[in-house]
N, C-alpha and C positions, 0 to 999 in steps of 0.2 A: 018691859025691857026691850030696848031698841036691838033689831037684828045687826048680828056682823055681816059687816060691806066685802064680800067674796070679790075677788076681780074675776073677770072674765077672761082674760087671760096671763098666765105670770109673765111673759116676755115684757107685758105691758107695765109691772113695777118694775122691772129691774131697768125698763129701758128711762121709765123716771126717775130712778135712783142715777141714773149714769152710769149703772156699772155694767157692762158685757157680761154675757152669758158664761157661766164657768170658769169664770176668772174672778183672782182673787184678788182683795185690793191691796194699794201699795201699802209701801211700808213707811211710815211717818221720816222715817231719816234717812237723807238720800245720803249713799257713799259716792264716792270717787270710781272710777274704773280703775283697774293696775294698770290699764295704759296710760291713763291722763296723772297718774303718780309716779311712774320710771319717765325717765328721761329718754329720748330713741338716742339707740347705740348706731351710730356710723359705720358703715363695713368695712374694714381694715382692708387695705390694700398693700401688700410687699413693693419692696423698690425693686428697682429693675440690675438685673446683675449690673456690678460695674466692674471697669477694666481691670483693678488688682484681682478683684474676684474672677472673673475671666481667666484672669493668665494664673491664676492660684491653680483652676481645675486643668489646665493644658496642664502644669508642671505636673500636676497628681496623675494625669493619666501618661504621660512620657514614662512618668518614676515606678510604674507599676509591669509586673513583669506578664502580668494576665489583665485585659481588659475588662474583670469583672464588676459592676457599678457596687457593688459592697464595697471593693478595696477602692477601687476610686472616691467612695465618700470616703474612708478612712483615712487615704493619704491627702485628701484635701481639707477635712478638719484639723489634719493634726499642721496644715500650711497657714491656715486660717489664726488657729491659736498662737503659732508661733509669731507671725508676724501681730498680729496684737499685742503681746507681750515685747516685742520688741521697740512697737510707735505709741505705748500705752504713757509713755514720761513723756510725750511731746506738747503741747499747747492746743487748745483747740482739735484733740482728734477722738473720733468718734470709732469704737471699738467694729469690728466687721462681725454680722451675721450670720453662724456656721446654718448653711442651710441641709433640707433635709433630703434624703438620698431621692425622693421623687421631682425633686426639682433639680438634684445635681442632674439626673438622670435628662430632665427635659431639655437642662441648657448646654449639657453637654450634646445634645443632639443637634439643638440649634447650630450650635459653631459647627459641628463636624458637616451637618448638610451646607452652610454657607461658604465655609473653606474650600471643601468640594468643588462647588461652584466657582469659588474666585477661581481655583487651580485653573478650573478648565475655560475659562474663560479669558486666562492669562496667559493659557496658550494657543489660543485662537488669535490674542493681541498678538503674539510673537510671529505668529506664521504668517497675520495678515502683515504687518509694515514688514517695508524692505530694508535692502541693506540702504544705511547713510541716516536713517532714524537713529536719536541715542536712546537710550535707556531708560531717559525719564516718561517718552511718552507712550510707552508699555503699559506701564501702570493705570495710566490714564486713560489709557481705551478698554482695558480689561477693566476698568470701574463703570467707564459707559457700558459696556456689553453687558456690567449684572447688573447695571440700573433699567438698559433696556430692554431685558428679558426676565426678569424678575417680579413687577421692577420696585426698585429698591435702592438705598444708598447702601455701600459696601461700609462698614466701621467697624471690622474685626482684622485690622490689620496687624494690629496685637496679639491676637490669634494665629493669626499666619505668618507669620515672619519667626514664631518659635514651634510651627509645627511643618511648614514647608518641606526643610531640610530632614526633617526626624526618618529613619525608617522604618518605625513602627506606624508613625503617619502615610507613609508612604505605602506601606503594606496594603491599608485599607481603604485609603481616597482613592476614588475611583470620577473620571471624567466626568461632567452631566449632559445626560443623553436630550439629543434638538427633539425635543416634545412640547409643544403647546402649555403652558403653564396658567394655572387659578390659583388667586390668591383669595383666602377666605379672612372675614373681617374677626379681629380677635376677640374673647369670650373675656370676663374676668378671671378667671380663673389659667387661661393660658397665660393671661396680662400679668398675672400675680408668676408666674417661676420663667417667663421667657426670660432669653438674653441678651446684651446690649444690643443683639442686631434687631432690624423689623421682623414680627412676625407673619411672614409669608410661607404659608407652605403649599410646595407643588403638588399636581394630582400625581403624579408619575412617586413622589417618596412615599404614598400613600400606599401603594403597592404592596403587598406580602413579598412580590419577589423582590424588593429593591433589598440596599442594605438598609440595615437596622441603624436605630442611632448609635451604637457601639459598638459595628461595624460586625459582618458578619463572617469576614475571615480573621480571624483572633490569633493573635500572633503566641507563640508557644514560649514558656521561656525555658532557659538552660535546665534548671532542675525539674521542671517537668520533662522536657524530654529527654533528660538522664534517665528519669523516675522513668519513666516508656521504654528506654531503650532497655533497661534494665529486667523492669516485667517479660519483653519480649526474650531478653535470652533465658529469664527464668520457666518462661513458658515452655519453651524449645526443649530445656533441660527435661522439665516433666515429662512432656510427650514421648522423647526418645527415652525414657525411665521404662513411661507405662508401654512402649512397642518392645523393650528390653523384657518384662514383665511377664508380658502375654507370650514372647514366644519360651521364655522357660518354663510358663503353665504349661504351653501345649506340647512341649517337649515331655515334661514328665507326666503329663496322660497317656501322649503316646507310651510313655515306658510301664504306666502303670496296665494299661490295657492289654501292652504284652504279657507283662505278669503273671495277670488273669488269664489269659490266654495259653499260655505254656502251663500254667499248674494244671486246668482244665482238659489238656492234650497228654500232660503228663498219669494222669487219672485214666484216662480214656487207653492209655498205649499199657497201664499196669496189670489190666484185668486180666484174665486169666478165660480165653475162647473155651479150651475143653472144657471146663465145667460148668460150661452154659448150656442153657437150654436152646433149639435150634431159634427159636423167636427171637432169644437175647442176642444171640451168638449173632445172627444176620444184623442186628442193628448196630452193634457197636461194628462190627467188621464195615458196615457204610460210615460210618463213625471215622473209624483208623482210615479209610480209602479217600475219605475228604482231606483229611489230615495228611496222609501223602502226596496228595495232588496240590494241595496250600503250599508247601515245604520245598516240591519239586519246580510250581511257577515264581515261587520267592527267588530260589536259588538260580531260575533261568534267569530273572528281572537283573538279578543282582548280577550276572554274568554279564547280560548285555550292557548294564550300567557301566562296569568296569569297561568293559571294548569301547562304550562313546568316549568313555573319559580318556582311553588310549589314545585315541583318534585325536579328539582334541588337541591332546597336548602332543601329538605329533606334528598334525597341524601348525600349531603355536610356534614350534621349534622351528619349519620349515621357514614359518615368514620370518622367522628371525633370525635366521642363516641368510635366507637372500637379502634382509634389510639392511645385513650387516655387509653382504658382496659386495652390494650396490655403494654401501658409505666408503668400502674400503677401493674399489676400484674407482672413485669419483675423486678418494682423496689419492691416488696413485698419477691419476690425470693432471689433477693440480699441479703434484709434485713433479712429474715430466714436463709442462709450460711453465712455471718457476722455475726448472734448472735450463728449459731453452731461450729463456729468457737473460738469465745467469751469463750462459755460456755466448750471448750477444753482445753484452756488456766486456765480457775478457776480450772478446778478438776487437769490439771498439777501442779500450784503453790500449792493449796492445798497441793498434795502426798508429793510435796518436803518439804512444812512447817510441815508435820509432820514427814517427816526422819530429820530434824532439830531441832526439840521438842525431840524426841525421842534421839539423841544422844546426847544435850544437858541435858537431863536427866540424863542419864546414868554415862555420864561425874559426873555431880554434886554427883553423889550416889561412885562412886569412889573414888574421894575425899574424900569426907566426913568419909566413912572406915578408910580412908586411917590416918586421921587427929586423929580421934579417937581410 
């Protein structure tokens, strides 16, 4: 019987077999990957606001009495929808995209920062040309001044021209401060919700202390500060309630304490000293001699109280005897230069009605000659 052929080492079948150590062999049927079977998906990209949409969110935030970006997306879907349904019979038109409160939020940022800038760069143009300049070339140097510090083309002019005049706009635009500006290159994802203008932003907006994109002085409306003024007087109301409150608490402790105190004194003044024993007798008699001496500084307090309050109002009466001397001999003066003044005027009419008599006289004596 022929011996079995042992190898001397196993690495050395497997490495004739072709197969690696610890591995297992394939599998007769190759599949596909689920990559090489989907199709690749293309990364969706949003368009970029356009000007309806634009002037949709200025009118939504004009039209809102608080700057909140809730009611801002709210009045701006409900702009969106309408005007859809109004250009939805037209030919050729494509419905508008109500976008979602993080990108109202971003593009309304964008215009408020760019407006900003046009404002104060359109009064840089005003202050630099002189007089004999018209009007048209204002605009044109406040475009060069944000292209060349920006830089940038200005195309939110649809945007400014319905927020300029506002003063809820007005409230919140603030100048843009002469600082150094970086422009950073845009992300997909800024590129997806900015707004028609470029996306440039300054290091200076970047600031915690600049404003916000929706502005950090927020204009109050009517009914909220009705609703304010209101709380405050109702506040006021309470407060003077609860100081009303507490002083008729301490009113009636104090009167409760007396109470106590007089039935206490009352007890103390019933006993009867002779049928006391000298111990007893000696302590209430310190007892009754406290009691006397409370009774007699009460009644001095209360004397002297009386005498300030005499005084006082003696006082009182005095300055109001002289306040009144003084009103009445000031208005006595008056009436003495009023009548010397009076009695100037008779003896002036007087002098004149007798140069009047007198040439009326005269006249008549002339005639008369003259007739005769």
């Amino acid at each position: 019987m022929p011996p079995k052929s042992v190898p001397l080492d196993p690495l050395l079948d497997l490495l004739g077999c072709g197969v690696p150590p610890d591995a297992t062999p394939a599998p007769t049927t190759s599949k596909k990957r689920k990559a090489d079977s989907e199709p690749t998906s293309t990364p969706k990209t949003k368009k970029n606001w356009s000007t309806i949409e634009d002037k949709s969110l200025c009118r939504a935030w004009l039209n809102t009495t608080q700057d909140a970006i809730e009611r801002i997306h709210v009045y701006y879907r409900e702009i969106i929808e309408k005007f859809n349904e109004e250009n939805e019979t037209k030919k050729s038109f494509s419905p508008i995209v109500v976008r979602s409160a993080s990108s109202v939020e971003c593009c309304w940022g964008h215009i408020l920062r760019f407006v900003n800038k046009y404002i104060g760069f359109y009064a840089q143009a005003e202050a630099r040309l002189k007089s004999g300049n018209n009007d048209i070339s204002i605009p044109a140097e406040a475009k060069e001044l944000f292209k060349a510090n920006c830089p940038m083309a200005f195309n939110l002019e649809h945007c400014y021209v319905m927020l300029k005049d506002a003063s809820k706009f007005q409230a919140t635009s603030q100048p843009p401060k002469a600082k150094p500006t970086q422009t950073t290159p845009n992300t997909p994802t800024d590129f997806a919700t900015q707004a028609s203008s470029p996306s440039a932003v300054d290091v200076e907006d970047e600031e915690p202390s600049e404003q916000s994109v929706l502005g950090n002085e927020r204009m109050e409306g009517q009914k909220a500060a009705k609703k304010k003024h209101a709380d405050d007087e109702s506040m006021g109301k309470i407060v003077h309630l609860q100081k009303e409150l507490l002083q008729i608490s301490r009113e009636r402790l104090d009167t409760m304490k007396l109470a106590v105190r007089d039935a206490a004194d009352e007890a103390i003044l019933s006993k009867d000293l002779d049928s006391m024993c000298d111990r007893k007798r000696a302590y209430y008699e310190k007892k009754l001699k406290a009691i006397y001496n409370r009774e007699d500084a009460e009644e001095a307090a209360e004397i002297e109280r009386i005498e300030k309050e005499k005084e006082r109002l003696i006082a009182e009466a005095k300055e109001k005897a002289v306040a009144e001397a003084e009103k009445k001999k000031e208005k006595e003066k008056k009436g003495k230069a009023k009548a010397k003044g009076k009695g100037k005027e008779i003896e002036v009419e007087i002098e004149i009605n007798d140069v009047v008599d007198t040439t009326n006289k005269a006249n008549f004596e002339d005639n008369y000659e003259a007739n005769n």
